[in-house]
N, C-alpha and C positions, 0 to 999 in steps of 0.2 A: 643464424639460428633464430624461427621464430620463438616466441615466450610464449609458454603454457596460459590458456584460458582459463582462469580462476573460476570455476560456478560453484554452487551452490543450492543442493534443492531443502530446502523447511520440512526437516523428518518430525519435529512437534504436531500429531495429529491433533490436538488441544490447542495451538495454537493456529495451524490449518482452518480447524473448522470454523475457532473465532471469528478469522479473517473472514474467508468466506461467508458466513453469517452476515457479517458487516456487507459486503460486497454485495449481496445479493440484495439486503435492506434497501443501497443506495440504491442500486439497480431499479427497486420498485418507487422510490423518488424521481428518477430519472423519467420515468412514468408520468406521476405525477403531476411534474412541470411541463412536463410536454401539454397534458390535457389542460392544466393551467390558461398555458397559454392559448390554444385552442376556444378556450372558454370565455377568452376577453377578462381572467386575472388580473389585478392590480400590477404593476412593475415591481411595486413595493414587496409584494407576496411573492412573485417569481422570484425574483434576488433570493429573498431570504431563504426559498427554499434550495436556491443554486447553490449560494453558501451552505449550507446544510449539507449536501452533497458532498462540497467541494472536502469540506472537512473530515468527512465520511471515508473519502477515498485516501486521504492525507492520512487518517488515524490509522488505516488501512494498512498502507504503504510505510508508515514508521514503524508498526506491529511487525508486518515482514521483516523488514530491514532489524530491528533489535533482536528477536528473535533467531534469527539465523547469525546474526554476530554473535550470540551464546552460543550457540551448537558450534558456532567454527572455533572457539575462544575454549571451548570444554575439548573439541577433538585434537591430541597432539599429534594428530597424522595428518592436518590440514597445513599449510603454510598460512599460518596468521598474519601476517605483514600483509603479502599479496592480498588475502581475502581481504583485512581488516580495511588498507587502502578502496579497494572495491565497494566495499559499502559505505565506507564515508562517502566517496564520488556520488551514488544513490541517495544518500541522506542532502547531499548537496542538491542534487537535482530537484529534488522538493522544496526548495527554500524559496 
């Protein structure tokens, strides 16, 4: 017997749009660096703006992940183990 796939979708439209918001921000960073580098940019100023980024997507990505472990922690028709386990592994993956 296979075991049920745990997902998950982010019904917080407020917390959706945040993300997104962010997402798209970095997105126009991602931009930026490129032209950066194009432009014969410092290394020093790339980096910082790649970090910048990097953290962008991380803040992103933990937003998601916290986020949705409330909705599955509030819903008791979810199995909270299963999911809970689930996104710690996600939270892991970021580390």
């Amino acid at each position: 017997m296979q075991a049920k796939e745990v997902t998950h979708i982010l019904q917080d439209e407020q917390q959706v749009e945040a993300i997104s918001k962010r997402l798209r921000r970095a997105h126009g960073q991602l931009g930026a660096i490129v032209r950066m580098l194009e432009e014969g940019r410092s290394c020093e100023d790339v980096v910082m703006q790649m970090a910048a980024v990097g953290k962008a997507l991380n803040t992103a990505a933990f937003t998601l992940i916290s986020a949705s472990l409330t909705e599955c922690i509030a819903d008791p028709a979810i199995d909270s183990e299963a999911t809970t386990q689930k996104l710690q592994k996600l939270f892991l993956s970021l580390a």
